[in-house]
C-alpha atoms as a printed R data frame, in Angstrom:
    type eleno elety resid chain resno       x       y       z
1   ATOM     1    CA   UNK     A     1 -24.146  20.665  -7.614
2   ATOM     2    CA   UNK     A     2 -20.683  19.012  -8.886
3   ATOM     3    CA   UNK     A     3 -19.997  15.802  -8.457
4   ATOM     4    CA   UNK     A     4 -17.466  12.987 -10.107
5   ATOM     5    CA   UNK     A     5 -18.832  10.336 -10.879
6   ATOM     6    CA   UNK     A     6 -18.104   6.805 -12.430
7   ATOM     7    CA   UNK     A     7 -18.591   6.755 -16.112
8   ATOM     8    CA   UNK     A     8 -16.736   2.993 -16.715
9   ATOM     9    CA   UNK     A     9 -13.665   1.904 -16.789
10  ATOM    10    CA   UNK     A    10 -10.537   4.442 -16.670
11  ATOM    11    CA   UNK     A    11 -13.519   6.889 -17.299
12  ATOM    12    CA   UNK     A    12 -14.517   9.560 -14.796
13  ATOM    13    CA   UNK     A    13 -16.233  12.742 -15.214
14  ATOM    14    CA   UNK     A    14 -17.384  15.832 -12.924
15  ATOM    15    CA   UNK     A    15 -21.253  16.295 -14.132
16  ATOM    16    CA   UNK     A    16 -24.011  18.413 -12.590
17  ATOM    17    CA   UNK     A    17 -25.693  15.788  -9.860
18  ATOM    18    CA   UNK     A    18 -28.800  16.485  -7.255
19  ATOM    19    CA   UNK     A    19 -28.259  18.432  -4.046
20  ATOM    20    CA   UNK     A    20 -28.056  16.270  -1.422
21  ATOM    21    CA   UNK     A    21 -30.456  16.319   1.552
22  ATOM    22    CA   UNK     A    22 -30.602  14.657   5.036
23  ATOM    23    CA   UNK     A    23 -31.611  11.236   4.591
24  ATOM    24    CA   UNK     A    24 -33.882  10.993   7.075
25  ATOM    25    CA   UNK     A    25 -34.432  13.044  10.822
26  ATOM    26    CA   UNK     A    26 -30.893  11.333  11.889
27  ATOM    27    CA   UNK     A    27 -28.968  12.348   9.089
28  ATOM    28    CA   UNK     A    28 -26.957  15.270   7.729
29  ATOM    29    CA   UNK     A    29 -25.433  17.405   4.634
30  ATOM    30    CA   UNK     A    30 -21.532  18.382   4.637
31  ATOM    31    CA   UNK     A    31 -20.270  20.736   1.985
32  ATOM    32    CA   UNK     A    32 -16.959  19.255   1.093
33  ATOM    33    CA   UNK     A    33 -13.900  21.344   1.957
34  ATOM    34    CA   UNK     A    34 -11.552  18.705   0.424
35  ATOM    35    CA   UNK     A    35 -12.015  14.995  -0.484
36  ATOM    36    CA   UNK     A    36  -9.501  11.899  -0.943
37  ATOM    37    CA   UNK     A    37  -8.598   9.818  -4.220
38  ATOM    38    CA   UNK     A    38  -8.179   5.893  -1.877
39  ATOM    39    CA   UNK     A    39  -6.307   3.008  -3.543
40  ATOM    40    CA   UNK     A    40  -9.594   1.090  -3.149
41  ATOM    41    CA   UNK     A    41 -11.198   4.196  -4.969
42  ATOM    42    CA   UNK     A    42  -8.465   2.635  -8.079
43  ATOM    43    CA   UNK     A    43 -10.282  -0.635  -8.267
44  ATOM    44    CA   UNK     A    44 -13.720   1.272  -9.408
45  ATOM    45    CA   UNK     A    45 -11.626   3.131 -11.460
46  ATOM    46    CA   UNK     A    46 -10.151  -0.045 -12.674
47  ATOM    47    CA   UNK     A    47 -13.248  -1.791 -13.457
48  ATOM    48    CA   UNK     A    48 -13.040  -3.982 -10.834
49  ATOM    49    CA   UNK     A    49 -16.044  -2.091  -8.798
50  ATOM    50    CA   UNK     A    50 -17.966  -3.109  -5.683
51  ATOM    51    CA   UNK     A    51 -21.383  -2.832  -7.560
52  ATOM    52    CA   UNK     A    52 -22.800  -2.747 -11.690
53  ATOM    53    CA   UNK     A    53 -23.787   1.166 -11.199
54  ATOM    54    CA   UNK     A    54 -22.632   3.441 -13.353
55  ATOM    55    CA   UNK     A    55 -23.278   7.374 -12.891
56  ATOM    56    CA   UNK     A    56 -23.009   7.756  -9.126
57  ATOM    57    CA   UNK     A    57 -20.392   9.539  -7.014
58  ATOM    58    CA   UNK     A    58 -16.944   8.634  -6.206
59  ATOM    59    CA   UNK     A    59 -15.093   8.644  -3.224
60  ATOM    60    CA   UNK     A    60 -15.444   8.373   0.677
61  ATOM    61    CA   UNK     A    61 -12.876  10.099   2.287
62  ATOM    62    CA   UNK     A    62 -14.121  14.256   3.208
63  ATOM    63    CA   UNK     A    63 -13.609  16.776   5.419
64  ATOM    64    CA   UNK     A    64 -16.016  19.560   5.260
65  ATOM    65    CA   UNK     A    65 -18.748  21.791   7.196
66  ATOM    66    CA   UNK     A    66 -22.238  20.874   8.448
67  ATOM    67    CA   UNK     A    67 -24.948  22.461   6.227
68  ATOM    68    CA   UNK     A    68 -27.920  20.966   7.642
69  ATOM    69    CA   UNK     A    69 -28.804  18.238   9.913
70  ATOM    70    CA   UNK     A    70 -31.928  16.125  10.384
71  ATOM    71    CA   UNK     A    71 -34.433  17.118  13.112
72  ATOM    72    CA   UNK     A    72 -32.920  14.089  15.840
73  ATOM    73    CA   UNK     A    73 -29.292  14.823  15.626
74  ATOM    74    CA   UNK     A    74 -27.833  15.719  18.727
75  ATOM    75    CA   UNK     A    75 -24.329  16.761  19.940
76  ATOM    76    CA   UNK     A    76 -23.633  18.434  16.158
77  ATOM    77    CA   UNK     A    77 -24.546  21.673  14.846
78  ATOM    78    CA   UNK     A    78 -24.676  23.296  11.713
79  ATOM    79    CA   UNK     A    79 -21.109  25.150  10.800
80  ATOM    80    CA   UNK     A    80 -19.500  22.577  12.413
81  ATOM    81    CA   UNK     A    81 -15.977  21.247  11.129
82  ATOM    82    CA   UNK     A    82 -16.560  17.483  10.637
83  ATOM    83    CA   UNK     A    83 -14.906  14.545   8.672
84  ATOM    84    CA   UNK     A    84 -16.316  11.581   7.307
85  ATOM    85    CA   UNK     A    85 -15.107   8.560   8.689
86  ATOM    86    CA   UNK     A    86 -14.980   5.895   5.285
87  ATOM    87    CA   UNK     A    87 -16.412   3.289   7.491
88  ATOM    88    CA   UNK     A    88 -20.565   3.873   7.913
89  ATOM    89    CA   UNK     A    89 -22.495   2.764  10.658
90  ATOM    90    CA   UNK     A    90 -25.960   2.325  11.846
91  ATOM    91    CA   UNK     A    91 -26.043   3.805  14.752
92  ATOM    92    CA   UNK     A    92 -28.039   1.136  16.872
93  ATOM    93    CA   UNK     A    93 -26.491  -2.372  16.457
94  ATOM    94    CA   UNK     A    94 -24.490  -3.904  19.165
95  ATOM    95    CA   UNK     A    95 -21.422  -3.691  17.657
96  ATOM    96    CA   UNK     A    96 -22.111  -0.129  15.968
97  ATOM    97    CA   UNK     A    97 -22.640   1.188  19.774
98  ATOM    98    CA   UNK     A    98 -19.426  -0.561  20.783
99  ATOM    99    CA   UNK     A    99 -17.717   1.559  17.604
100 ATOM   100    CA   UNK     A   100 -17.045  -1.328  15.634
101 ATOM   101    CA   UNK     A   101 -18.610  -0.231  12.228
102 ATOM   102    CA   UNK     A   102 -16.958  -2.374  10.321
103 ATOM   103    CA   UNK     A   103 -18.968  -5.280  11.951
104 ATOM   104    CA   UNK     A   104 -22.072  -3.290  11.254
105 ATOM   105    CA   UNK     A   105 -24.992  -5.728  11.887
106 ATOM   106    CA   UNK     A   106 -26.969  -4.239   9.925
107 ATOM   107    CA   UNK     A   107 -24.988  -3.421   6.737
108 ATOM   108    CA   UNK     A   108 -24.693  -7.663   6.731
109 ATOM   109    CA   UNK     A   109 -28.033  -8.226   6.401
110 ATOM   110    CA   UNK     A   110 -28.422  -5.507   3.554
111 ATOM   111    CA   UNK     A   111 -30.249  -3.020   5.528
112 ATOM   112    CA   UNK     A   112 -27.577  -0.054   5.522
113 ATOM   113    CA   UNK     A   113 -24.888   0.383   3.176
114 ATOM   114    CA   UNK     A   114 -21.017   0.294   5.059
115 ATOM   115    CA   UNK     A   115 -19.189   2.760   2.583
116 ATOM   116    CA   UNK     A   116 -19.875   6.239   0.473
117 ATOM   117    CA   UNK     A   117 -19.043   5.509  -2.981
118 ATOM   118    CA   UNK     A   118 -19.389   2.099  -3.903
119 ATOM   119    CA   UNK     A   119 -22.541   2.838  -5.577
120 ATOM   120    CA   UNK     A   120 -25.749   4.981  -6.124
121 ATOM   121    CA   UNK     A   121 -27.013   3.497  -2.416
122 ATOM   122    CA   UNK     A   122 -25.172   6.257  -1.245
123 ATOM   123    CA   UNK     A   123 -23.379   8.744  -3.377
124 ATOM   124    CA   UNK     A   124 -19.564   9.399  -2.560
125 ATOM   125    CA   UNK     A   125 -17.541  12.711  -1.291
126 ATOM   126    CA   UNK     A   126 -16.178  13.769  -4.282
127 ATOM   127    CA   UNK     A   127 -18.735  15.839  -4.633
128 ATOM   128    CA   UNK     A   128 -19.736  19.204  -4.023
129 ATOM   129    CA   UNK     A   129 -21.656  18.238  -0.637
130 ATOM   130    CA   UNK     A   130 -22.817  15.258   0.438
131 ATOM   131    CA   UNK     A   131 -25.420  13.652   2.505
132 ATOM   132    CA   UNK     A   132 -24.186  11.390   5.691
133 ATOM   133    CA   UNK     A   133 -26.362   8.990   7.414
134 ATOM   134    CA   UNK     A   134 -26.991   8.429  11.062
135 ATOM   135    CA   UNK     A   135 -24.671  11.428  11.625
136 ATOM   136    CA   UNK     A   136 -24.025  11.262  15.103
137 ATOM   137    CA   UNK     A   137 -22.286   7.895  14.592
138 ATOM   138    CA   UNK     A   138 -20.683   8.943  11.065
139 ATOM   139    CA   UNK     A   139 -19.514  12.651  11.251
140 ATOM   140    CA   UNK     A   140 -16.813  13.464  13.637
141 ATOM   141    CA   UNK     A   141 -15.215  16.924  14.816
142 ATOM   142    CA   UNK     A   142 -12.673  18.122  13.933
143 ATOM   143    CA   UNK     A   143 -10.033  19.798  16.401
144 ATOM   144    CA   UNK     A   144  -8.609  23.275  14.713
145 ATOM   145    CA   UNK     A   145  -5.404  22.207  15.218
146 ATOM   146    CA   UNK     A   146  -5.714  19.118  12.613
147 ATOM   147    CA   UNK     A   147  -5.456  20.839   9.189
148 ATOM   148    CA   UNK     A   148  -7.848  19.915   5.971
149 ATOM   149    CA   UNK     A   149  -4.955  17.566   4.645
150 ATOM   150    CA   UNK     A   150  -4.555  15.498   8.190
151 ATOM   151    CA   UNK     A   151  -8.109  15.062   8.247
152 ATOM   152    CA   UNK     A   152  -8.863  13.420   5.377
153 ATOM   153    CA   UNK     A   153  -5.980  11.220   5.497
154 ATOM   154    CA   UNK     A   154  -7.538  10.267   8.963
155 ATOM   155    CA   UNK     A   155 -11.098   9.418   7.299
156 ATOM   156    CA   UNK     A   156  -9.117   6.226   6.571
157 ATOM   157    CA   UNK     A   157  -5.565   5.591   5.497
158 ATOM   158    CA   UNK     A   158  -4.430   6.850   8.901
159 ATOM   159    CA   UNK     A   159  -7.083   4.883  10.357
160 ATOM   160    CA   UNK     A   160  -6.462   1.524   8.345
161 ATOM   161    CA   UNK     A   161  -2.824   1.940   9.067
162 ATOM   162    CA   UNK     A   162  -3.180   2.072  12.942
163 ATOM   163    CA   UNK     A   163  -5.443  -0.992  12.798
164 ATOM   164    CA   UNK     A   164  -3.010  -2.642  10.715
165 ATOM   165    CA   UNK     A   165  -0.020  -1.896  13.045
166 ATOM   166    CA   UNK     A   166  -2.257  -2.804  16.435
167 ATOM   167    CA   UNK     A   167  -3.876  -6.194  14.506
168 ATOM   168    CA   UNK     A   168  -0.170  -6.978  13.954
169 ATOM   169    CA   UNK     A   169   0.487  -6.389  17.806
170 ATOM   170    CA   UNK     A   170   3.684  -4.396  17.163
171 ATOM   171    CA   UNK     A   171   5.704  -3.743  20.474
172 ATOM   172    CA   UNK     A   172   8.983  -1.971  21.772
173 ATOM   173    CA   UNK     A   173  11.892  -3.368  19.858
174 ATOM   174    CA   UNK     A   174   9.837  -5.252  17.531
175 ATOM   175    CA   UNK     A   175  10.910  -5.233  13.367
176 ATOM   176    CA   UNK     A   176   8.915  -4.249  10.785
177 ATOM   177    CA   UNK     A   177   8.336  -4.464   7.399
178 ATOM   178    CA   UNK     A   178   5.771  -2.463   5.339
179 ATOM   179    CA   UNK     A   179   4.530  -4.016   2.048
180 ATOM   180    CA   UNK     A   180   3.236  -1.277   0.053
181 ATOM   181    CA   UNK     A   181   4.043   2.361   0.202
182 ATOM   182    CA   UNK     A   182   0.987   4.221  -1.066
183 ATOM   183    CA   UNK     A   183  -0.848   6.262   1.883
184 ATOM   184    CA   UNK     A   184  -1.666   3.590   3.986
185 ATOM   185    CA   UNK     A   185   1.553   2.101   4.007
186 ATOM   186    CA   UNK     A   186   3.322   5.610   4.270
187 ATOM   187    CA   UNK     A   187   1.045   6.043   7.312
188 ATOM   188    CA   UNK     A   188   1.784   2.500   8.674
189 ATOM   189    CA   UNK     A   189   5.441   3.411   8.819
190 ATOM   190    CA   UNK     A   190   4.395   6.080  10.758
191 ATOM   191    CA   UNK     A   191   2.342   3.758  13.195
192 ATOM   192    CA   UNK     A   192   4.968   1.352  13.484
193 ATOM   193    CA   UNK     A   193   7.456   3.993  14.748
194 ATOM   194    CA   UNK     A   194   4.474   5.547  17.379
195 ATOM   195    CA   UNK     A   195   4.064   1.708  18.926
196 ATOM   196    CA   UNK     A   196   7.981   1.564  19.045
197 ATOM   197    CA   UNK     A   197   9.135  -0.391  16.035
198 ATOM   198    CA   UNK     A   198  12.848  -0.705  16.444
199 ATOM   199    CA   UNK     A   199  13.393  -0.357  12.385
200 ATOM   200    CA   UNK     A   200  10.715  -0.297  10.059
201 ATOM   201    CA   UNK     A   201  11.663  -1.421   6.463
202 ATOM   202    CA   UNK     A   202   9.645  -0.269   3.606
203 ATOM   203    CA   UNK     A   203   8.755  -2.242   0.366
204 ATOM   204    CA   UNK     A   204   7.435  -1.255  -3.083
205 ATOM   205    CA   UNK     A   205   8.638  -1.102  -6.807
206 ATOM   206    CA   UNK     A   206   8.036   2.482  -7.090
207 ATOM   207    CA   UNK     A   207  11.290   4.150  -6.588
208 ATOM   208    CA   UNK     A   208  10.015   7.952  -4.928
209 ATOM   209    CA   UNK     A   209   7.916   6.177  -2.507
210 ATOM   210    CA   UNK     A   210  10.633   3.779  -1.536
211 ATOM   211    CA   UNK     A   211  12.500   7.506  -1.142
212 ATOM   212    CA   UNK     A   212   9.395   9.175   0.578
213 ATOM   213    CA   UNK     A   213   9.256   6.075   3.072
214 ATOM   214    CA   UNK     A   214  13.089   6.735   3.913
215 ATOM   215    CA   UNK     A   215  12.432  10.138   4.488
216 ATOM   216    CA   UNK     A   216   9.676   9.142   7.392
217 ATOM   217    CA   UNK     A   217  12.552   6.794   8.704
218 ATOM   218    CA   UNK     A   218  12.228   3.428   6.743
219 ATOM   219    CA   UNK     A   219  14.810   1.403   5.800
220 ATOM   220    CA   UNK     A   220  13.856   1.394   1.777
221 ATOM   221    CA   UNK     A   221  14.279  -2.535   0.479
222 ATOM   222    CA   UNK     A   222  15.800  -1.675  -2.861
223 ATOM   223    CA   UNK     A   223  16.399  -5.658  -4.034
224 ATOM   224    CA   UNK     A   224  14.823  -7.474  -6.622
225 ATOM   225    CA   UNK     A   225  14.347 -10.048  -3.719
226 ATOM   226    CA   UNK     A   226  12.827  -8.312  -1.542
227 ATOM   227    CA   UNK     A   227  12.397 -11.302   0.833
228 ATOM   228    CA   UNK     A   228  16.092 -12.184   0.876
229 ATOM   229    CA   UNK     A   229  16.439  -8.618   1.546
230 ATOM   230    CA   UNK     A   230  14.702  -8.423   4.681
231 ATOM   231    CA   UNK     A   231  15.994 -11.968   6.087
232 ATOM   232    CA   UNK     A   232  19.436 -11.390   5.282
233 ATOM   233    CA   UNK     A   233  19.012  -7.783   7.399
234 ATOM   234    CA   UNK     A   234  17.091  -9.119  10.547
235 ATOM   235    CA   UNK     A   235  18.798 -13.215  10.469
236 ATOM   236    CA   UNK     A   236  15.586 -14.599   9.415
237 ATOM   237    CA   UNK     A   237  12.889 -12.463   9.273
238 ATOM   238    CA   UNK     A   238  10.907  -9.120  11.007
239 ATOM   239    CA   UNK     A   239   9.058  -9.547  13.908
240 ATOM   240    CA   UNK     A   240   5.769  -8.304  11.885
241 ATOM   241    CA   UNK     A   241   4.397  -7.820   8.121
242 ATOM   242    CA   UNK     A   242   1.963  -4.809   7.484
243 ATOM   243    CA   UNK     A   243   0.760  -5.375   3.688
244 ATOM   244    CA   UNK     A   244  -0.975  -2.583   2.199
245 ATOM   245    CA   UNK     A   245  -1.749  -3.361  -0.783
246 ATOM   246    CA   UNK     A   246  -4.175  -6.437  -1.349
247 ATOM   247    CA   UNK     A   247  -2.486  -8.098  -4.361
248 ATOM   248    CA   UNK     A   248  -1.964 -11.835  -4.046
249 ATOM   249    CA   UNK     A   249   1.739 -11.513  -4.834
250 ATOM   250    CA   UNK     A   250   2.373  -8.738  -1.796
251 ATOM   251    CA   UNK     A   251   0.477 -11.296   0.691
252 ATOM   252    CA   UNK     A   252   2.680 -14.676  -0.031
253 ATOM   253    CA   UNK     A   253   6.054 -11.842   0.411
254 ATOM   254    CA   UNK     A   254   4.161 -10.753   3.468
255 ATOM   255    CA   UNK     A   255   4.005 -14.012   5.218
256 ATOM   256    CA   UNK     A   256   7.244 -15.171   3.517
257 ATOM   257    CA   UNK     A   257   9.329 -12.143   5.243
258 ATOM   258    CA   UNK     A   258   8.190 -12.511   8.759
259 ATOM   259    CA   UNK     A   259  10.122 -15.047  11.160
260 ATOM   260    CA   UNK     A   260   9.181 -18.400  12.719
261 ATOM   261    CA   UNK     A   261   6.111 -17.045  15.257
262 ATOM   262    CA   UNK     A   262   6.212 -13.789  13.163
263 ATOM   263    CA   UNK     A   263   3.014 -11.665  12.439
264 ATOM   264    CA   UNK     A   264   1.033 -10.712   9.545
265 ATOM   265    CA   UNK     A   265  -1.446  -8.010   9.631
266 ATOM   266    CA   UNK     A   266  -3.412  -7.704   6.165
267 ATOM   267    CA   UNK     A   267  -4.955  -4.571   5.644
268 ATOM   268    CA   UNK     A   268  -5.006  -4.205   2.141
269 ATOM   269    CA   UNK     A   269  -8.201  -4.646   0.045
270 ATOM   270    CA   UNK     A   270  -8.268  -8.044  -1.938
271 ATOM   271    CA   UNK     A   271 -11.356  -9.553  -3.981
272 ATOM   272    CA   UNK     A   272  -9.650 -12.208  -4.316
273 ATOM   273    CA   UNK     A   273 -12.177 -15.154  -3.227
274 ATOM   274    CA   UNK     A   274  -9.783 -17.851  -3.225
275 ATOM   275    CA   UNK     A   275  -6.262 -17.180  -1.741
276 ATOM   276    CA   UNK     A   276  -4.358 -19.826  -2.267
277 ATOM   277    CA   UNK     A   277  -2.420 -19.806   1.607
278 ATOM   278    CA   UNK     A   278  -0.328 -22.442   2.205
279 ATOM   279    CA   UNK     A   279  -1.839 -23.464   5.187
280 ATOM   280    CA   UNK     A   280   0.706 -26.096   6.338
281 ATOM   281    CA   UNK     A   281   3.837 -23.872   5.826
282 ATOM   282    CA   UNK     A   282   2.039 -20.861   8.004
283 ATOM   283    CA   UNK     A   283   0.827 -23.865  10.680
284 ATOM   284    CA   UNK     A   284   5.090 -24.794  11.129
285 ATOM   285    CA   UNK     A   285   5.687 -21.668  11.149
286 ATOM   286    CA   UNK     A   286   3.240 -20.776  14.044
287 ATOM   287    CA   UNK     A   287   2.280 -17.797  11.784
288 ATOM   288    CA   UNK     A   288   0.206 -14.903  13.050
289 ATOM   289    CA   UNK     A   289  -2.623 -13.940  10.187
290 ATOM   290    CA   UNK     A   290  -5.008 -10.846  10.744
291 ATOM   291    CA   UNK     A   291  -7.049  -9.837   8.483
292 ATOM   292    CA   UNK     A   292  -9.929  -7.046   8.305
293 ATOM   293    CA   UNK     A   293 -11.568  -3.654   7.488
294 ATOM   294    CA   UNK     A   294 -11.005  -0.815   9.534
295 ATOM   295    CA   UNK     A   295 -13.773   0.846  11.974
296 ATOM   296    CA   UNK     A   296 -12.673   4.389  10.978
297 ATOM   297    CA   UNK     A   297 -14.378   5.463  14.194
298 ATOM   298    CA   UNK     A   298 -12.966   3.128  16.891
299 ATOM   299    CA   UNK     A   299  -9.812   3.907  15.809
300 ATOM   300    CA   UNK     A   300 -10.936   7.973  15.813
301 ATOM   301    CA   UNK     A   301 -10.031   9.232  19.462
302 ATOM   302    CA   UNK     A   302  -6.084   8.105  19.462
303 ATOM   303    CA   UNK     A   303  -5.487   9.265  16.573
304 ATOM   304    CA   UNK     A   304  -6.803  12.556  16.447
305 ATOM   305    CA   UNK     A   305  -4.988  13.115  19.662
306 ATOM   306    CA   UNK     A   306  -1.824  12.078  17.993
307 ATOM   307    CA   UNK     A   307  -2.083  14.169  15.461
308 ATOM   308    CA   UNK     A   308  -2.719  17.046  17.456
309 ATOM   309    CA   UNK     A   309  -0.146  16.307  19.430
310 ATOM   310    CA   UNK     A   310   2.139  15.915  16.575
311 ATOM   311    CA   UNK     A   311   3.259  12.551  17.340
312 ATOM   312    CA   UNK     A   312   1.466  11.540  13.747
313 ATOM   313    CA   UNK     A   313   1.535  13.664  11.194
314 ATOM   314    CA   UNK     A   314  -0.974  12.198   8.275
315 ATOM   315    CA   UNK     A   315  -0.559  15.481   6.111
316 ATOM   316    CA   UNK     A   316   2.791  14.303   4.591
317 ATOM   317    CA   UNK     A   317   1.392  11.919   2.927
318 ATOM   318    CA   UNK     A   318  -0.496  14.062   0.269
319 ATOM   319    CA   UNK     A   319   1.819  15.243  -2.962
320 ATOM   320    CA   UNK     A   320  -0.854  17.023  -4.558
321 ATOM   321    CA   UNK     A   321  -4.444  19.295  -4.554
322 ATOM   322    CA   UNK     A   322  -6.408  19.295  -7.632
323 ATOM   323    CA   UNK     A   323  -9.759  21.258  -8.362
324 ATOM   324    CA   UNK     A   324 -12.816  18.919  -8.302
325 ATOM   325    CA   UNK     A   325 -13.294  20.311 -12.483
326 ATOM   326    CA   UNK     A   326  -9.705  18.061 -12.556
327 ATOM   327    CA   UNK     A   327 -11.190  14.654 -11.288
328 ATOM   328    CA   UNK     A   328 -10.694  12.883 -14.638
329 ATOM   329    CA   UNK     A   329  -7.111  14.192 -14.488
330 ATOM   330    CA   UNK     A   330  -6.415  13.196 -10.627
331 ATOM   331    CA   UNK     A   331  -7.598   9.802 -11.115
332 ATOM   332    CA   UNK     A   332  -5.070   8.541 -14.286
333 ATOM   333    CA   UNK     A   333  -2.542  10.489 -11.546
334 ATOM   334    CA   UNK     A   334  -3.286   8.659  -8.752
335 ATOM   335    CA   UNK     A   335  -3.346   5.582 -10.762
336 ATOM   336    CA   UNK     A   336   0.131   6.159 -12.828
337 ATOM   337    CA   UNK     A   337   1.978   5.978  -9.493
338 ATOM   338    CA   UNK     A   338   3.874   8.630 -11.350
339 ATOM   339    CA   UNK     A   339   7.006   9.382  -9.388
340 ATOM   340    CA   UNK     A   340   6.195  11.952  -6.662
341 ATOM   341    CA   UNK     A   341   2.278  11.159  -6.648
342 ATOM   342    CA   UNK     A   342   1.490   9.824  -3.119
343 ATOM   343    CA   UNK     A   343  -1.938  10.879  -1.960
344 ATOM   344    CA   UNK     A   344  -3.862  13.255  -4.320
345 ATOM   345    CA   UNK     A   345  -6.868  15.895  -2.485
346 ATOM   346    CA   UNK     A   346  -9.410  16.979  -4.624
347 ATOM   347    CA   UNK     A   347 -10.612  21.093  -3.631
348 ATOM   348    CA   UNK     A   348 -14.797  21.119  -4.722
349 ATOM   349    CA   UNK     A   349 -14.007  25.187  -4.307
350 ATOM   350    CA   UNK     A   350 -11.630  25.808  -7.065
């Protein structure tokens, strides 16, 4: 089969890679209906990868049909409509049972592997097909009212959004700002406005997402100080900070824009080891800091109801759908944050 794989830096290519099989008697095989390009996907692309492989498969954000399924999977059957939750679990761990899969037990001591993608332990989803483990715990159905597009965008940004905007314990009435207006923080203006943000305010240097935030109903901070900008609207700061994008420089304007007792909720990815917080300055401040990786799955059941419901609508966030053969070509997209490039779908079928 196809698959696009990680070459190096700024170098991707779709090559011929094996067919995927169940892993083992729990696991399954999707064929891939449509599959995600994720801002975390940019830092392989970047160089700045999660592992030394080169050669595997990218990506783990899919939405796609089951193919075949290991002898001891129950509850799922082949032809199913599933997507792949970005956050992998093992099934039997405390926490895993409790749907935390971010807190995998297992996956800290080595023994699993928490993410598609990150290397050849477990080949991504922009691919052709591709092989899940433990499927009853990482494949989830999909309702036909939730279209390819939402369900991707709900194998994670969605996902990472909600958890950003419940971590930051937004309320009726509350103010928020949004650091970071890629998917995620597109989708956490969204989330804000579902958990009754009074005004959401929307942050980033690129000028068409600042336009596509205002569109969703952001107030778009168009100021080269963006931090004066939000005090001087809400007389000292927003109630809560959602940063989406991981960068040193986005944090210290996160917890700079929120007010005395404010809240920041971190949900962008940094590998950053040493973040230089200024601990006493966020002590007399009686700052709020949350920080974390999203359990795709416990966050699952609301939002899928949501979105069939309407009330979110994670489609809008895609601008584009590119052939698999154009992966090379979707990836310098994605990373140009060209104007009008938001969230880019790759099709395995054209």
């Amino acid at each position: 089969m196809r698959g696009l794989t990680y070459r190096g830096p700024e170098l991707v290519s779709v090559v011929e890679v094996p067919d995927p099989k169940p892993p083992d008697e729990f696991g399954a095989v999707v064929r891939v209906h449509a599959a995600g390009i994720c801002g975390s996907d940019l830092h392989i692309y970047h160089g700045h990868g999660f592992s030394p492989d080169l050669g595997y498969c990218l990506g783990h954000e899919a939405v796609g049909e089951i193919t075949a399924l290991g002898s001891r999977v129950d509850g799922l059957a082949v032809g199913d409509r599933v997507l792949l939750p970005a956050s992998v679990g093992c099934s039997s761990c405390r926490q895993c049972r409790m749907g935390l899969i971010a807190r995998c037990e297992t996956a800290v001591r080595g023994a699993t592997v928490p993410c598609y993608g990150l290397s050849h332990a477990l080949p991504g989803s922009q691919a052709e097909a591709v092989a899940v483990p433990h499927a009853v715990t990482n494949l989830v159905p999909v309702p036909p009212e939730v279209s390819d597009a939402d369900a991707v965008v709900l194998t994670d940004n969605a996902p990472t959004a909600w958890y950003g905007a419940r971590r930051g314990r937004i309320t009726p009435g509350d103010t928020v700002a949004v650091i970071g207006l890629g998917p995620v923080g597109l989708m956490a203006v969204q989330a804000a406005q579902v958990l009754g943000a009074a005004q959401v305010f929307g942050v980033d240097p690129v000028a068409s997402r600042l336009a596509r935030a205002a569109e969703l109903g952001a107030v778009p901070i168009e100021s080269a100080d963006p931090k004066g900008a939000i005090r001087a609207a809400t007389g000292g700061g927003v109630d809560v900070a959602i940063e989406a994008v991981g960068a040193d420089a986005s944090i210290a304007l996160a917890i700079s824009a929120v007010r005395a007792g404010g809240r920041v909720s971190v949900i962008g990815v940094s590998q950053n080891k040493a973040y230089p917080m200024h601990l006493m300055a966020a002590q007399v401040k009686e700052l709020e800091f949350a920080i974390g990786l999203c359990s795709v799955q416990y966050e699952l059941p609301t939002l899928l109801a949501l979105s069939a419901g309407g009330r979110l609508r994670p489609g809008e966030v895609v601008s584009h759908r590119l052939p698999l053969s154009d992966g090379a070509e979707a990836y310098r997209l994605q990373a140009s944050r060209e104007d009008g490039v938001s969230k880019i779908l790759l099709d395995p079928s054209a």
